[in-house]
C-alpha positions in Angstrom: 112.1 88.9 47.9 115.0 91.4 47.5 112.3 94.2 48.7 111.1 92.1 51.5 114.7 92.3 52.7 115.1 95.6 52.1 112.1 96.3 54.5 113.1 93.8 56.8 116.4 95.7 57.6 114.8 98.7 57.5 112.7 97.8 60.1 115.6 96.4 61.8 117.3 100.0 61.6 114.3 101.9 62.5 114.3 100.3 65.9 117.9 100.3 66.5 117.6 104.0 65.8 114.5 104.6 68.4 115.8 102.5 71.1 119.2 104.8 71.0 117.2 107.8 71.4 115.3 106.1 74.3 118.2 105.0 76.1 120.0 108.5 75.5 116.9 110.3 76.7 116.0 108.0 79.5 118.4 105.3 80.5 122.1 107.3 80.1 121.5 110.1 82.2 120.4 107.3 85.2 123.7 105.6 84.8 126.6 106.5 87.1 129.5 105.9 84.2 129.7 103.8 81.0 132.1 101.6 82.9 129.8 101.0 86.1 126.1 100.5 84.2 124.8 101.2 87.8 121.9 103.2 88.6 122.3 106.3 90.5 121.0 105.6 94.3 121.1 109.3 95.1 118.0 110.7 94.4 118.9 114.4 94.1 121.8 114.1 91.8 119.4 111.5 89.6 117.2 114.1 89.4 119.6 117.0 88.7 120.8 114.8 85.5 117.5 114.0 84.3 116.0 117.1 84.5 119.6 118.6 82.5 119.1 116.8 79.7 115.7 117.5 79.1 116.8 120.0 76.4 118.0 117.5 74.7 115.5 114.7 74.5 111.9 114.8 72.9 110.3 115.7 76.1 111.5 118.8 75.3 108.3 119.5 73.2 106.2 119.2 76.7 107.3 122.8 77.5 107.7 123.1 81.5 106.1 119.3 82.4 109.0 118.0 80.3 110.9 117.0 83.5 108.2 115.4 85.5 107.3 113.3 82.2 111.5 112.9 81.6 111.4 111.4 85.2 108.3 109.5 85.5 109.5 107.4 82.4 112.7 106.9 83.9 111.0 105.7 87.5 109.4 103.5 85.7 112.6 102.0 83.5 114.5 101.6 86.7 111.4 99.9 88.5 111.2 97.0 85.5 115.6 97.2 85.7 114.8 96.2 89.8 112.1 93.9 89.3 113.8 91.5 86.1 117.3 92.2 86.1 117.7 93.6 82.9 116.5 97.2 80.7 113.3 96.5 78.8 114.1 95.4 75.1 115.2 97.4 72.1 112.0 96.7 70.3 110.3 97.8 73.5 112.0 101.2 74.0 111.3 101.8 70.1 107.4 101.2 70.4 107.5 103.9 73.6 109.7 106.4 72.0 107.2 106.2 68.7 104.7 106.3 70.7 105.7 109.5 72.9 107.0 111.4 69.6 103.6 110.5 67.6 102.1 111.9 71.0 104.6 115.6 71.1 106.1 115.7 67.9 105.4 113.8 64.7 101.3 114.0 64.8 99.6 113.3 61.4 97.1 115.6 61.8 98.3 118.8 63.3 95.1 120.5 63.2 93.5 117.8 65.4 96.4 118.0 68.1 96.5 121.5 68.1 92.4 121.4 69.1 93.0 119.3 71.6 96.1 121.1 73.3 94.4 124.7 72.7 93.5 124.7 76.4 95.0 123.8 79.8 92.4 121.0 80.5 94.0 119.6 76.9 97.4 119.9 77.4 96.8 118.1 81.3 94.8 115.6 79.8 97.8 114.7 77.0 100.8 115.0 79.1 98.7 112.7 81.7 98.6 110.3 78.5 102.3 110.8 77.7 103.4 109.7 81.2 101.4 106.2 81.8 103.2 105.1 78.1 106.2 103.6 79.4 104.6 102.7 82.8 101.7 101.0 81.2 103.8 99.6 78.6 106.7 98.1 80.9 103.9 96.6 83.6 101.8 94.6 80.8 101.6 91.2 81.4 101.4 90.5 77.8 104.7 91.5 77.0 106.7 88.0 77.3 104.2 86.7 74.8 103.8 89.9 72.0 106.8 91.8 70.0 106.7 95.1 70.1 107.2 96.8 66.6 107.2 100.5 65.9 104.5 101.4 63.3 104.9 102.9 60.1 102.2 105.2 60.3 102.7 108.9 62.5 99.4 108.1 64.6 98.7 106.3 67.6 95.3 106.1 69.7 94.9 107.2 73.3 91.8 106.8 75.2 90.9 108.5 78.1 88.7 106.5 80.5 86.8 108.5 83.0 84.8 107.6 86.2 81.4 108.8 87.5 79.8 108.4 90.7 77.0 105.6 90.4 75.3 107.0 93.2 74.8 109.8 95.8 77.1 109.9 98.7 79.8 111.7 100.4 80.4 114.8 98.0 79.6 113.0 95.1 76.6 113.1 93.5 75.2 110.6 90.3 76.8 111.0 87.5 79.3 113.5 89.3 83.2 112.9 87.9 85.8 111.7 89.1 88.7 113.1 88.2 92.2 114.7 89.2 90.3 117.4 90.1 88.0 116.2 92.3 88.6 117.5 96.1 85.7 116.3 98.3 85.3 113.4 100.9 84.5 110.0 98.3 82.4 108.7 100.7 80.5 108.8 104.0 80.8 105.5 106.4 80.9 106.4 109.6 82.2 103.3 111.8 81.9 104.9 115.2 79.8 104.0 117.2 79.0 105.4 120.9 80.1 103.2 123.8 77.3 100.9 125.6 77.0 101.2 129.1 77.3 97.7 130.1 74.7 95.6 131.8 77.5 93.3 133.7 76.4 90.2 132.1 78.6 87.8 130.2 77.6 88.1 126.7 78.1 84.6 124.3 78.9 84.8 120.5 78.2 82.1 118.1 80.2 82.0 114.5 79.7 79.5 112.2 81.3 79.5 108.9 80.9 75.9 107.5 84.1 74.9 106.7 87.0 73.5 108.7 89.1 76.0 110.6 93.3 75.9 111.0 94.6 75.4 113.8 96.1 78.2 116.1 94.6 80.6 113.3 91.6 82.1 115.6 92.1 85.2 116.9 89.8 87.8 119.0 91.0 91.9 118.5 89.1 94.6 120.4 89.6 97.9 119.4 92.3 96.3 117.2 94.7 94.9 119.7 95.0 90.8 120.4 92.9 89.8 123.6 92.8 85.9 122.7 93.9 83.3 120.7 94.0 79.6 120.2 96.9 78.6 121.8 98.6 75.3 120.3 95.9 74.6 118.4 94.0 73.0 121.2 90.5 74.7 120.2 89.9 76.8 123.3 90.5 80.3 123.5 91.8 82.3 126.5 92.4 85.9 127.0 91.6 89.2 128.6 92.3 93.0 128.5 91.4 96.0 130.2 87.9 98.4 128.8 88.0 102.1 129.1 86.9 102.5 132.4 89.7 99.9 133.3 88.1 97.2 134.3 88.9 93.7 133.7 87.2 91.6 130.8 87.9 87.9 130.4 87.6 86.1 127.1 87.6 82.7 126.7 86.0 80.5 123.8 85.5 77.2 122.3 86.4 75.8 118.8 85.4 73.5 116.4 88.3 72.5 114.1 86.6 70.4 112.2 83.4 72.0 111.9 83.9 75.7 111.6 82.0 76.5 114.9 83.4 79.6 117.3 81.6 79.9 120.6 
């Protein structure tokens, strides 16, 4: 029992010690005093204090990206601070500063991190990992009903998920990535299509969708302005704009509430 306690607290201490670091690597250089607790709202000097501190915090160990990763962990702090009220929880900010340091720091295996960090693509591919931590982390919807605890073990697993093309078209051909990389047009759709020369006719559409229809909801937009509507509801709609060769077009319409029928 006494050693059960003894690992209890050391848990407890573990975590207290973590979440410090966090919040003096992330959270303290945000702040505008120790009296205020406010956020600074200037962008610039936000930035300026981040990015001086980086010496000084385990980011540090990215080399040159250890700004950008210093300051998207601390958007993404300050965007769960805006959104709840309050900083994310001490076991919380222990389980992403483990996480980060197990990622730049403290690997078990330094062989298989140095492999993996021997080239550019490598060390892109682990600072990309590095930065959706806390972001991931603070946007789970699981995290009301999980506690976060940091492990006792110097390894954590990070997949990378990549997308192909299932099919031909724009740039992209099956199988093709998709990646940061990737520079072409992602697809081919062209909704253009020539303008009719019309015939002078009126011209009648039917829509039917099955299903009753709210009232004052129905709308006609042509070349995505609003030419008619259904005024108060009274199932009849009225309207009328000018084409392209400025002529006047008149739309009216009928409507079946209760039905789902637009004539």
């Amino acid at each position: 029992m006494v050693a059960t306690i003894t690992q209890y607290h050391n848990r407890i201490n573990t975590i207290n010690e973590k979440a410090a670091l966090f919040r003096q690597a992330v959270i303290n250089p945000q702040v505008e005093s120790a009296n205020t607790n406010r956020f600074i709202t200037d962008n610039a000097e936000r930035n300026s204090q981040l990015k001086a501190v980086v010496k000084d915090t385990i980011f540090d160990a990215a080399g040159e990206q250890g700004p950008l990763l210093l300051g998207v962990t601390a958007n993404a702090v300050r965007a769960y601070y805006d959104q709840r009220g309050c900083l994310p929880s001490a076991e919380m900010m222990a389980s992403a500063y483990h996480t980060i340091e197990n990622m730049l720091v403290n690997t078990a295996n330094h062989k298989i991190m140095d492999a993996a960090t021997s080239t550019s693509e490598g060390i892109i591919k682990r600072n990309h990992q590095v930065a959706l931590i806390v972001p991931t982390m603070l946007t789970s919807i699981t995290n009301d009903m999980v506690t976060h605890i940091p492990p006792n073990y110097d390894k954590s697993e990070i997949f990378a998920i990549t997308r192909r093309a299932g099919s031909t078209f724009g740039d992209l051909k099956k199988g093709d990535l998709i990646d940061y990389s990737f520079h072409g047009q992602y697809s081919s759709m062209n909704q253009r299509q020539p303008v009719a020369t019309g015939d002078g006719t009126t011209k009648e559409f039917t829509k039917s969708i099955g299903m009753p229809v709210r009232k004052e909801l129905v709308r006609v937009y042509h070349d995505r302005n609003l030419v008619a509507e259904d005024l108060n509801g009274r199932g009849l709609l009225s309207g009328h704009f000018v084409d392209a060769d400025g002529q006047a077009v008149t739309v009216t319409g009928s409507i079946d509430h209760d039905n789902g029928g637009i004539t």
